[in-house]
C-alpha positions as CSV (number, residue, x, y, z in Angstrom):
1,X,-30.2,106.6,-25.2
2,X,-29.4,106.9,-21.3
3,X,-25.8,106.6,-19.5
4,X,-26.8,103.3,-18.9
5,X,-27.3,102.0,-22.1
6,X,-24.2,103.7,-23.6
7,X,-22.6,101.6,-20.6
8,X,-23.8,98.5,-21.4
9,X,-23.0,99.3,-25.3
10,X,-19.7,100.2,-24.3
11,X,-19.0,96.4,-22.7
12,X,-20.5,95.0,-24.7
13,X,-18.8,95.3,-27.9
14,X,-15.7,96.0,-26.5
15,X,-15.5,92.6,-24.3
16,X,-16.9,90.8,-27.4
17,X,-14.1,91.8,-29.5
18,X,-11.4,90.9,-27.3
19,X,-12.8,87.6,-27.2
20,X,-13.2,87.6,-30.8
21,X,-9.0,88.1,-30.8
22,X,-8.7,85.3,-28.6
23,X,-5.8,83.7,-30.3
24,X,-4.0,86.7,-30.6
25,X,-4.3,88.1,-26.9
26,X,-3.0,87.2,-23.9
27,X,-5.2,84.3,-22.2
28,X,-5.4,86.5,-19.0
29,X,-7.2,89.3,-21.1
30,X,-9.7,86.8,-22.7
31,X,-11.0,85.4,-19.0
32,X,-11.1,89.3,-18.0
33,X,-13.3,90.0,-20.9
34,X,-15.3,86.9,-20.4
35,X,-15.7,88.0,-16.6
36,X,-17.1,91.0,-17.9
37,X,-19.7,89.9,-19.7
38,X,-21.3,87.5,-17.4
39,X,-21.2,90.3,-14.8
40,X,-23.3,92.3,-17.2
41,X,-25.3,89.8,-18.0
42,X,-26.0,88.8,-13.9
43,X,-26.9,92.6,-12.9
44,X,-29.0,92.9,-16.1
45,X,-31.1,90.1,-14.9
46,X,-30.8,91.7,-11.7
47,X,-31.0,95.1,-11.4
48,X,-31.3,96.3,-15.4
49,X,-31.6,100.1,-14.8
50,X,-28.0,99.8,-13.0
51,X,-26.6,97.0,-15.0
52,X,-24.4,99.5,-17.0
53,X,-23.1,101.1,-14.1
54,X,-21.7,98.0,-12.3
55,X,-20.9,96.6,-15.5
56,X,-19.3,99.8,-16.4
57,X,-17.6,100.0,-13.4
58,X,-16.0,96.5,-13.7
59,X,-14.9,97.3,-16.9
60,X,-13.0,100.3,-16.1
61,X,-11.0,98.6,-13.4
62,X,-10.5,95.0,-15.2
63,X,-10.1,96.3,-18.7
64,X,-10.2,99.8,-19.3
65,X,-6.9,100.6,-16.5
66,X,-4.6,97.9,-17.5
67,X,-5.1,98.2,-21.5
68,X,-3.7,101.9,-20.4
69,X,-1.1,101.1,-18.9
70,X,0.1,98.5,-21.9
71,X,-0.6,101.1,-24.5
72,X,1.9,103.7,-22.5
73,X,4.2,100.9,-22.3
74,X,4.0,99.9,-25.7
75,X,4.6,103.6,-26.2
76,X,7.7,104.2,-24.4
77,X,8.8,100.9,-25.9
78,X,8.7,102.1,-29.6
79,X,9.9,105.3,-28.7
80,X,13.1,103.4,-26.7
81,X,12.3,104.9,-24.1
82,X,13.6,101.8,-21.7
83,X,14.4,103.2,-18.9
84,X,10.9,104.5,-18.2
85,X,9.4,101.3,-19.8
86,X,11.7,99.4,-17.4
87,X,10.3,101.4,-14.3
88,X,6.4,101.3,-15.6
89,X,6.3,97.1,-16.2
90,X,7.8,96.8,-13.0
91,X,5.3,99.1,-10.9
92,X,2.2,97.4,-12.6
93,X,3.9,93.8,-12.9
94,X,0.6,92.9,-10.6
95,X,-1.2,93.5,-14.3
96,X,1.4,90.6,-16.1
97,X,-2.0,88.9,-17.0
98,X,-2.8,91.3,-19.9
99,X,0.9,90.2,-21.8
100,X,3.5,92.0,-22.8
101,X,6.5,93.5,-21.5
102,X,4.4,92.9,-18.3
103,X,5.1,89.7,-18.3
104,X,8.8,90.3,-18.1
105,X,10.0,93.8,-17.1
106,X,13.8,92.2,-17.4
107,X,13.5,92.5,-20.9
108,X,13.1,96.6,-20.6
109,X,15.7,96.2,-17.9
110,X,18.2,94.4,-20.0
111,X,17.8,96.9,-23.4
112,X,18.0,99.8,-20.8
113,X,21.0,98.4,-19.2
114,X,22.6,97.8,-23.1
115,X,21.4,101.7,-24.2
116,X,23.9,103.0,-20.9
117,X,27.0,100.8,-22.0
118,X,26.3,97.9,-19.4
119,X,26.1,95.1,-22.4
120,X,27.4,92.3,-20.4
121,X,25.5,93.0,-17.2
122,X,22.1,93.2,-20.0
123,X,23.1,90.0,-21.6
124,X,23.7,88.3,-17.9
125,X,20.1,89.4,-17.3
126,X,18.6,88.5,-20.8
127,X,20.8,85.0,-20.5
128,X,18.7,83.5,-17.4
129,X,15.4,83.5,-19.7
130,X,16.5,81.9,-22.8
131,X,15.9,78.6,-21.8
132,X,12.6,79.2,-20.6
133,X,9.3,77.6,-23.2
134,X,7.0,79.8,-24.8
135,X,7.2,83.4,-26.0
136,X,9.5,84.6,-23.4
137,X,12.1,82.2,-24.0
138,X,11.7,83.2,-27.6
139,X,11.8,87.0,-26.8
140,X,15.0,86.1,-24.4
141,X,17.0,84.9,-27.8
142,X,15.9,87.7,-30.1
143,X,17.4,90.3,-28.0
144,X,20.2,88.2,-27.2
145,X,21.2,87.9,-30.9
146,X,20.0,91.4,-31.4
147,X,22.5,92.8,-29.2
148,X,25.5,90.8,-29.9
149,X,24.5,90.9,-33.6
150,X,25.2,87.4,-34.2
151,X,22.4,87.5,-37.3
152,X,24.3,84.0,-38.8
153,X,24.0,82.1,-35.3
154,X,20.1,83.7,-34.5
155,X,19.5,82.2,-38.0
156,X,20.5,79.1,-37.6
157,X,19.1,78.7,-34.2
158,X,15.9,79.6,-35.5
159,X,15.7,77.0,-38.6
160,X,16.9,74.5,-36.1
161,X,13.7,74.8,-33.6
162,X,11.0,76.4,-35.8
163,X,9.9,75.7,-39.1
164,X,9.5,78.7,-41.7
165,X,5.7,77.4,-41.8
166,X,4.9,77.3,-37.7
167,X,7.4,80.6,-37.5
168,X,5.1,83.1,-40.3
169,X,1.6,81.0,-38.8
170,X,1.3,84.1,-36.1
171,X,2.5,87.3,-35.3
172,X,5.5,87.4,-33.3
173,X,8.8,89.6,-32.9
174,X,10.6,86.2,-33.4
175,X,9.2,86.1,-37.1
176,X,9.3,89.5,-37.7
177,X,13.3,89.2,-36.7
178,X,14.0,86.3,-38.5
179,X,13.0,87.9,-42.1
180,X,15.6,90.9,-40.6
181,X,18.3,88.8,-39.6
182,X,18.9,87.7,-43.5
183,X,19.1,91.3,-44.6
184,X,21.7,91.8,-41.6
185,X,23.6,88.7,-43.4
186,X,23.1,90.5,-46.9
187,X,21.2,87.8,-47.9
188,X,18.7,90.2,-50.3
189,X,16.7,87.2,-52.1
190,X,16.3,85.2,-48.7
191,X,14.9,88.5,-46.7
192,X,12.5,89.2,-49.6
193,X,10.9,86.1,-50.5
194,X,10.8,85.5,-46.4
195,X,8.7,88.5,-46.0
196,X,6.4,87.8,-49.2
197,X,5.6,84.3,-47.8
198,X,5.4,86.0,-44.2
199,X,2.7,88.6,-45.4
200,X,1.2,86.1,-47.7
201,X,0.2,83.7,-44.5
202,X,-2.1,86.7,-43.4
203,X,-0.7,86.7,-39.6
204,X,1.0,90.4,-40.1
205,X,-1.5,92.2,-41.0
206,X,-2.7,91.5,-37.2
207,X,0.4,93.4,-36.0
208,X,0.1,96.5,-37.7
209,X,3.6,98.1,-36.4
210,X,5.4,95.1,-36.8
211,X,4.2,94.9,-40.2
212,X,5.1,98.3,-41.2
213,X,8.5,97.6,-39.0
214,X,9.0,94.6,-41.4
215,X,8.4,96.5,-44.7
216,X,10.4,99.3,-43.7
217,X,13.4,97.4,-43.1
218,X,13.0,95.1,-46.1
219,X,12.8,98.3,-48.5
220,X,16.2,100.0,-46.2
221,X,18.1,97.0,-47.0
222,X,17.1,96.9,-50.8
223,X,18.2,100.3,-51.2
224,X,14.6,101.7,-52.1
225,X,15.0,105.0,-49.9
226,X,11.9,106.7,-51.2
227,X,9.1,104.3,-49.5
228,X,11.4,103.7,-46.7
229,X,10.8,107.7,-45.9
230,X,6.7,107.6,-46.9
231,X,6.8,104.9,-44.3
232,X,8.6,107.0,-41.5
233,X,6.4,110.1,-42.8
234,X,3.2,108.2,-42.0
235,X,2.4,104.9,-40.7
236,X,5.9,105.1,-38.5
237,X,6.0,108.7,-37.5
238,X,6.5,108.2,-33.9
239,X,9.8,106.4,-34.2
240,X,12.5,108.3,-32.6
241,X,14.7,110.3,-35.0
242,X,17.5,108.2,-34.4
243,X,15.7,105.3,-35.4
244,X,14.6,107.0,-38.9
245,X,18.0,108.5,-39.6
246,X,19.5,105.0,-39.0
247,X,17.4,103.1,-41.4
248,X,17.3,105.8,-44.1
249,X,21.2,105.9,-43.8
250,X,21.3,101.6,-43.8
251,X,18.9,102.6,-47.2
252,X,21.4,105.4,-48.5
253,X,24.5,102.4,-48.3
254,X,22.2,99.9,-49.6
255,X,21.5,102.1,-52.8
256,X,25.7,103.0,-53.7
257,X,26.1,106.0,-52.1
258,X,28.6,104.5,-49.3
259,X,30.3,108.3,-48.9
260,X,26.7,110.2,-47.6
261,X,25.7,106.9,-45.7
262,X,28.9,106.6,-43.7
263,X,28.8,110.5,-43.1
264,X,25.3,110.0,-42.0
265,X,25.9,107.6,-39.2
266,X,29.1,108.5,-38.2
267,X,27.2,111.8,-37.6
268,X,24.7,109.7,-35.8
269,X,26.5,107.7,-34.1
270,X,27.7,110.9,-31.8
271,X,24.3,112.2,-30.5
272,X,23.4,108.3,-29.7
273,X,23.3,105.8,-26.5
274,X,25.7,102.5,-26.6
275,X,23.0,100.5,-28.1
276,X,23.1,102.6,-30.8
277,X,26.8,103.1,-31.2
278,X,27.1,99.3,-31.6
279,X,24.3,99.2,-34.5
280,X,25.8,101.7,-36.3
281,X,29.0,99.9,-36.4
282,X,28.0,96.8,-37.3
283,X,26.3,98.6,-40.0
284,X,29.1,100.5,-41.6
285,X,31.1,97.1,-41.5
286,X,28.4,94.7,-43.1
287,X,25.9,96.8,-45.5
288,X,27.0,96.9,-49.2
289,X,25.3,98.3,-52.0
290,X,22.7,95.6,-53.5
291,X,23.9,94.2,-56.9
292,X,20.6,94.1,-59.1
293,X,21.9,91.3,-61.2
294,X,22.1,89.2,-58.2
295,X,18.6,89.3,-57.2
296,X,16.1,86.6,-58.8
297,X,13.3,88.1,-61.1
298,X,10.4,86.8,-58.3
299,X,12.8,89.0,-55.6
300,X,12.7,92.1,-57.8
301,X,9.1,91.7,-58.9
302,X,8.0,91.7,-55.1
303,X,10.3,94.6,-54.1
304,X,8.6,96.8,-57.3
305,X,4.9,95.6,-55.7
306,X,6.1,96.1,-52.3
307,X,7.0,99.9,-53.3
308,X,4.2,100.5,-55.5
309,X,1.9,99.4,-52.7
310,X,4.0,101.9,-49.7
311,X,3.4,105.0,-52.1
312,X,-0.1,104.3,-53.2
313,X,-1.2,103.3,-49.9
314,X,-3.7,105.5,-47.3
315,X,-4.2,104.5,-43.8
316,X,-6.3,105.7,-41.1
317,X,-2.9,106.2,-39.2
318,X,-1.3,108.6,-42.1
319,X,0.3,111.1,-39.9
320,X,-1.5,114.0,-40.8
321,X,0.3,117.4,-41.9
322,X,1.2,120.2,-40.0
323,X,-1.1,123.1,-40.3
324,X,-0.5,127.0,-39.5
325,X,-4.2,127.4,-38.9
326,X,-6.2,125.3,-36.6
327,X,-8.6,122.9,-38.2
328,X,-11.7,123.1,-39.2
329,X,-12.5,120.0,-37.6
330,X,-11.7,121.6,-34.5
331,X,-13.7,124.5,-35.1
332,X,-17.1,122.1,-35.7
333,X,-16.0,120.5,-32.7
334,X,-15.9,123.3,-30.4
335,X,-19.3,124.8,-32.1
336,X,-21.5,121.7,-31.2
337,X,-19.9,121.6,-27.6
338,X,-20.4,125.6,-27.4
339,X,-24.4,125.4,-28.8
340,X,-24.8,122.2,-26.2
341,X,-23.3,124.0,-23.2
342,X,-24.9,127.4,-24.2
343,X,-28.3,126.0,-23.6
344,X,-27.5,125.2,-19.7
345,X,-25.4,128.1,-19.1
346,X,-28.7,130.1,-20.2
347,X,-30.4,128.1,-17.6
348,X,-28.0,128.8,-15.0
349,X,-28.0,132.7,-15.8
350,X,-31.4,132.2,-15.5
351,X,-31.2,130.1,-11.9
352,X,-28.3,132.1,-10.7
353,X,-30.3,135.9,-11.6
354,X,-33.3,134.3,-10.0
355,X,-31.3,133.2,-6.8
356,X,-29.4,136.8,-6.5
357,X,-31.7,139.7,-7.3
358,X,-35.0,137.2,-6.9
359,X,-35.8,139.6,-10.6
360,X,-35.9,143.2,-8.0
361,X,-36.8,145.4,-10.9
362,X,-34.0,145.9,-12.1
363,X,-33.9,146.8,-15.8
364,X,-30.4,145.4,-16.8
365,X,-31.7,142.6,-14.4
366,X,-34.3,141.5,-15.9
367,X,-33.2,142.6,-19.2
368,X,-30.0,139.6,-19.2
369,X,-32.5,137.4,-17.4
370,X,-35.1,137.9,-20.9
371,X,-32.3,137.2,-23.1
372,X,-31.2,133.9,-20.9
373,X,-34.9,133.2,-21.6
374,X,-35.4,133.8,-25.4
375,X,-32.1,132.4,-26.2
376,X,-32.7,128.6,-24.3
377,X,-36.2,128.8,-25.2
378,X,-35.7,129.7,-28.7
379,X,-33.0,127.0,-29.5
380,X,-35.6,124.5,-28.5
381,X,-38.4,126.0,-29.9
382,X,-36.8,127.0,-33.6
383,X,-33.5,125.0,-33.6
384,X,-34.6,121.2,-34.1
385,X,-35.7,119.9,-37.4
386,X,-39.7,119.5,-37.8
387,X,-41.1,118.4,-41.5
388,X,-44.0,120.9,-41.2
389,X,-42.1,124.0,-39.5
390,X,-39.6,122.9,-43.0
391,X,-42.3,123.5,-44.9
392,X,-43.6,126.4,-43.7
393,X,-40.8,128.0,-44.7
394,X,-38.5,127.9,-41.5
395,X,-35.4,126.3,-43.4
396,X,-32.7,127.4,-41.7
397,X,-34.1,124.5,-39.0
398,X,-31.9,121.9,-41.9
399,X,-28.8,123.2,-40.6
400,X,-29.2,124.5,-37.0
401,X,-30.6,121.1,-35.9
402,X,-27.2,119.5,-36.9
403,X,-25.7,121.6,-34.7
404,X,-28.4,120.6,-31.7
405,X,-28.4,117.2,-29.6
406,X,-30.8,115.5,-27.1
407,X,-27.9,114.8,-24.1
408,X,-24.8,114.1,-23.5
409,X,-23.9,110.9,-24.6
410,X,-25.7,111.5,-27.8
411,X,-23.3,114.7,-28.2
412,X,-20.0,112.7,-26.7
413,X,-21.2,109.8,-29.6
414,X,-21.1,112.1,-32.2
415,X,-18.3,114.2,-31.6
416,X,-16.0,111.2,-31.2
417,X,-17.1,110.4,-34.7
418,X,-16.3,113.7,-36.0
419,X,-12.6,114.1,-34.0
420,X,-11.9,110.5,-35.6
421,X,-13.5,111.0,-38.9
422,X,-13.2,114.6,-39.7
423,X,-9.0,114.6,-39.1
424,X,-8.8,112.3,-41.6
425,X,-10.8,113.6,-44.3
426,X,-9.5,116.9,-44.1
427,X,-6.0,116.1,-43.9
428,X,-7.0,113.8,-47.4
429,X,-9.2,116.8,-48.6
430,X,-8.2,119.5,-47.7
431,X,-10.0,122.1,-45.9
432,X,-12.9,123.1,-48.2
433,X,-13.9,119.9,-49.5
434,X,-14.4,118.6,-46.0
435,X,-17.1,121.4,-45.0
436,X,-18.3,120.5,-48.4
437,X,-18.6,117.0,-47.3
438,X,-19.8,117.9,-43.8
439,X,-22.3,120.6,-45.0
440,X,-23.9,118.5,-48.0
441,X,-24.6,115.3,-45.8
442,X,-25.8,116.9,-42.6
443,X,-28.5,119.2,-44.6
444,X,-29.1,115.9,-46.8
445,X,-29.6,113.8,-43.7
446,X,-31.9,116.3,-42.5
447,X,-33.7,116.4,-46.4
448,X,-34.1,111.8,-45.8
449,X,-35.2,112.1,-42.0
450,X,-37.8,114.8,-43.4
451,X,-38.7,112.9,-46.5
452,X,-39.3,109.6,-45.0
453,X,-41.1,111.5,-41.9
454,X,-43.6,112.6,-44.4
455,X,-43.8,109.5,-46.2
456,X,-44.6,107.7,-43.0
457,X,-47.2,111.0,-41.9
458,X,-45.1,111.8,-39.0
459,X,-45.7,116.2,-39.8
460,X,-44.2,116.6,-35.9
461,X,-40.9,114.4,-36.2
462,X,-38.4,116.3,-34.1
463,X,-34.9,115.5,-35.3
464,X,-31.3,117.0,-34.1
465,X,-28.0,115.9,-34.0
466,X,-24.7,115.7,-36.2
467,X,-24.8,112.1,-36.5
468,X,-25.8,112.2,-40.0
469,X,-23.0,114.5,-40.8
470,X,-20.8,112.1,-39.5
471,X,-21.6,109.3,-41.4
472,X,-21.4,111.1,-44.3
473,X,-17.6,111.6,-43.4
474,X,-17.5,107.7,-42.6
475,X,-18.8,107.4,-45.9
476,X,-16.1,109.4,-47.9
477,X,-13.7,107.6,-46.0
478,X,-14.6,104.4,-47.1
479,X,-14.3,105.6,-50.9
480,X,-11.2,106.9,-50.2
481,X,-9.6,103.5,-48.4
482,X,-11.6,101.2,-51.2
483,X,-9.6,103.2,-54.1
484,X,-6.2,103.3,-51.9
485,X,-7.0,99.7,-51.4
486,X,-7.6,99.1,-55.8
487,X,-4.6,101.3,-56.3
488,X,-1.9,99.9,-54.4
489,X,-3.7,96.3,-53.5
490,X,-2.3,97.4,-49.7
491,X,-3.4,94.8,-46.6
492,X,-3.7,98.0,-44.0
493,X,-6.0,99.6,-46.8
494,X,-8.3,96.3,-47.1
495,X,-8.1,96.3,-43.3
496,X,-8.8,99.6,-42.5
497,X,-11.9,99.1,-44.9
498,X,-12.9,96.3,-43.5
499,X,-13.2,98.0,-40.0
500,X,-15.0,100.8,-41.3
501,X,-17.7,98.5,-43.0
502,X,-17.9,96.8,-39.5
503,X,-18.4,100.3,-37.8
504,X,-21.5,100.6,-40.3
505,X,-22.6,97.0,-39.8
506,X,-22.6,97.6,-35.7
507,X,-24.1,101.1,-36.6
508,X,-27.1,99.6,-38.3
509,X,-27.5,97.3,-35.5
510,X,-27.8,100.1,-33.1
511,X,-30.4,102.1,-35.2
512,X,-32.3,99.5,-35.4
513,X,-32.5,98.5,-31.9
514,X,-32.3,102.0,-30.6
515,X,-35.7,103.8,-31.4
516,X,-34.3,107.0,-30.7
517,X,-32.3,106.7,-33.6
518,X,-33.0,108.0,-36.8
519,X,-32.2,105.4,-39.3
520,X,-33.0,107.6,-42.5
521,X,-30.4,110.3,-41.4
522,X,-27.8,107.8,-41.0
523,X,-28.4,106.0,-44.2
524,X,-29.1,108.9,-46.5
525,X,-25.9,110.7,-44.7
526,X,-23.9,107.7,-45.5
527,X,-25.0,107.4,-49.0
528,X,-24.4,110.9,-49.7
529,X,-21.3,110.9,-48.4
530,X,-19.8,108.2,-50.2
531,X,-20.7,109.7,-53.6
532,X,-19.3,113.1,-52.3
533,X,-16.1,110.8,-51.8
534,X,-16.6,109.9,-55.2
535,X,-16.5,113.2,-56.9
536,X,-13.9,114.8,-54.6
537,X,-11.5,112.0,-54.3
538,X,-8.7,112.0,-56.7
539,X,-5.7,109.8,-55.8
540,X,-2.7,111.1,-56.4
541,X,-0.8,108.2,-58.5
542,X,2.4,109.6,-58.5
543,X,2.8,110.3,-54.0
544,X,5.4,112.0,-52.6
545,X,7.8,110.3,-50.0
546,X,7.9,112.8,-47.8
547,X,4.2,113.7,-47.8
């Protein structure tokens, strides 16, 4: 596959998707990716050789630069980092089309303002947009009530414009802050059965953080400290440590022990901004322990499933743990990008010895340029797979061609796949059964290109690449999110396995339109590697919170 066609691929699905989220995206980013695509589709009438390159181009500057910026943003926002939020909206405020905080850099203003003491100037600021329509008038009044923590009067002004039906159709912070405001209250029953019939309408799972947000503050106020720290160990890693010690302290009063809760964030309370300071109090005044006799039977049964599904549950996102030795991942990924570059540094040598000594007779000369020779030569001559050279006994060609590939992109392709697949798996795994994994599927893709090569008489079939390999990783991760998914009945398992059995699906596609691509490798590497999954895979039913 040429630049170009990667390009074009690249557009392609990414614009498509976008458009595919239009009710979930900012309007702005919709007409952007529409843009995008006619522009392909113009210059591929046009000029098709360069259509990925303008395309490509357009992309990068429309799509590409601004979804940066809002991901740094959206960064530094759920680290609380305001101040520099604050500063980034309002540089790239030309970009407020994509959504956002973009839209309205006060807001990062306001909470930066309330984290240096300067609540009433923040709340002067926040006041002039809570009249406004739409979602920033919305956003205006959540952080309005947030900060003055009047969780009775944001109630009430909620169920008085919004009904619980229109409010949990869609994800939004308003929602999301509405289930929280009734465990601010201490109303347990309320906050539950709010957040079953929130999840139940289907709209959270398209906000994964806010989802995990959600359930992490509805266990907290239960008292249910154990998933409340799985969730901070994995699919909320990246919160500040204030932010975890808070809520596992709210979880600590919540479940009797008031002495170690108030020790905790009074001890918090002193390495932490105003913002902080004000939480803290509000939560050593209002948090009491729940009273299980209180709590309906339909509230207790959801909590149970709700902490049953946080322990059993594996995500793409699991933070994965801290290793003294570097990964083996890492090690695959630096041998395929050392055999690739070794070829054309051989080359070079080669070129460069050529250039110098113009080969004077010199014997160390001539003797590095021979070796420059033999080894680039030899890689292409007894590296790639060919059914007959198999069969003549030259089977070490099943493992170096998975370590060979025919360009760039096809090596950038497949070692994104690895770097995305291969973390995971090993941090499931473990170390050994991921080569395992690795090893098996890329000689067995090798074994189905070469079968089906002979089957079809084609003796001189050249194959190379990792790409089998890689699905066989895709493949064990699908086993392993379809059993998290039985287990614990989790909607980020079922969605992360849904996304996985699109990336086949759109996989398929491409080797089927794309010659170049061997379709036997990638099947027979994906089928091996899902029944590796299935003999190396053992969930562990009883998961520890702190992973």
């Amino acid at each position: 596959m040429s630049f170009n066609g990667f390009l074009i691929q690249i557009v392609l699905i990414s614009c498509g998707a976008l458009i595919l989220q239009a009710k979930r995206i900012a309007p702005g980013m919709v007409a952007i990716a529409a843009l995008n695509l006619i522009i392909l589709g113009i210059s591929y009438f046009i000029i098709p050789p360069l259509s990925g390159w303008i395309s490509g181009l357009a992309w990068a500057i429309t799509l590409l630069w601004p979804l940066t910026i809002l991901i740094r943003l959206n960064r530094l926002n759920q680290r609380e980092q305001y101040h520099q939020a604050a500063k980034l909206a309002h540089r790239w405020r030309i970009l407020r089309f994509i959504g956002g905080y973009l839209q309205c850099p006060d807001f990062l203003r306001g909470l930066a303002l309330a984290q240096d003491g300067k609540s009433e100037e923040a709340l002067n600021l926040i006041e002039r947009y809570r009249r406004k329509p739409g979602a920033i008038g919305q956003n205006a009044n959540v952080l309005f009530y947030r900060l003055t923590a009047r969780w009775t009067e944001f109630i009430t002004w909620v169920q008085l414009h919004f009904t619980e039906e229109a409010l949990f159709s869609s994800p939004s912070s308003l929602g999301v802050a509405y289930v929280r405001a009734f465990g601010e209250v201490g109303n347990l029953n309320k906050l539950i059965t709010s957040y079953d019939q929130f999840n139940r309408s289907g709209s959270l799972a398209q906000d994964r953080n806010s989802f995990n947000i959600l359930r992490m503050m509805v266990l907290a106020f239960s008292g249910r400290k154990m998933p409340v720290q799985h969730i901070f160990s994995n699919q909320l890693s990246n919160s500040p440590a204030t932010t975890q010690r808070f809520w596992l302290s709210t979880a600590t009063l919540a479940a009797g022990d008031r002495k170690a809760g108030t020790v905790q964030l009074k001890a918090l309370s002193q390495d932490s901004n105003h913002m902080f300071q004000q939480a803290i109090a509000h939560r050593l005044a209002h948090t009491t322990p729940v009273d299980k006799a209180q709590l309906t039977l339909d509230s207790t049964a959801i909590l149970d499933r709700l902490e049953a599904e946080v322990l059993g549950e594996v995500s793409l996102n699991d933070n994965q743990p801290k290793r003294r030795w570097i990964r083996a991942t890492t090690v695959l990924l630096g041998l395929n990008i050392l055999v690739f570059l070794s070829q054309y540094i051989a080359i070079a040598m080669i070129f460069v010895l050529d250039l110098i000594y113009n080969f004077n007779g010199s014997f160390k000369v001539l003797s590095l340029a021979n070796f420059a020779i033999a080894y680039a030569s030899g890689i292409v001559k007894y590296g790639p797979l060919i059914p007959t050279a198999v069969l003549d006994g030259e089977w070490w060609r099943l493992i170096s061609a998975v370590f060979l590939h025919a360009g760039l992109v096809h090596l950038a392709a497949n070692m994104f796949g690895l770097f995305y697949y291969g973390r995971f798996i090993e941090g499931k795994l473990g170390t050994p059964k991921f080569l395992l994994i690795y090893t098996v599927t890329g000689i067995g893709s090798m074994l189905g290109m070469m079968g089906i090569a002979l089957l079809q008489g084609q003796l001189n079939l050249i194959g190379v690449g990792a790409s089998g390999a890689v699905m066989g990783l895709l493949g064990a991760m699908l086993v392993i999110l379809l059993r998290s998914w039985r287990r614990s009945k989790s909607a980020i398992a079922a969605e992360q396995f849904r996304i996985l059995v699109v990336l086949v699906i759109i996989q398929s596609v491409m080797d089927f339109l794309i010659p170049q691509i061997s379709q036997s490798a990638h099947l027979s590497g994906l089928g091996i590697g899902i029944v590796m999954g299935l003999l190396l895979y053992r969930p562990n039913l009883k998961p520890s919170a702190t992973n």
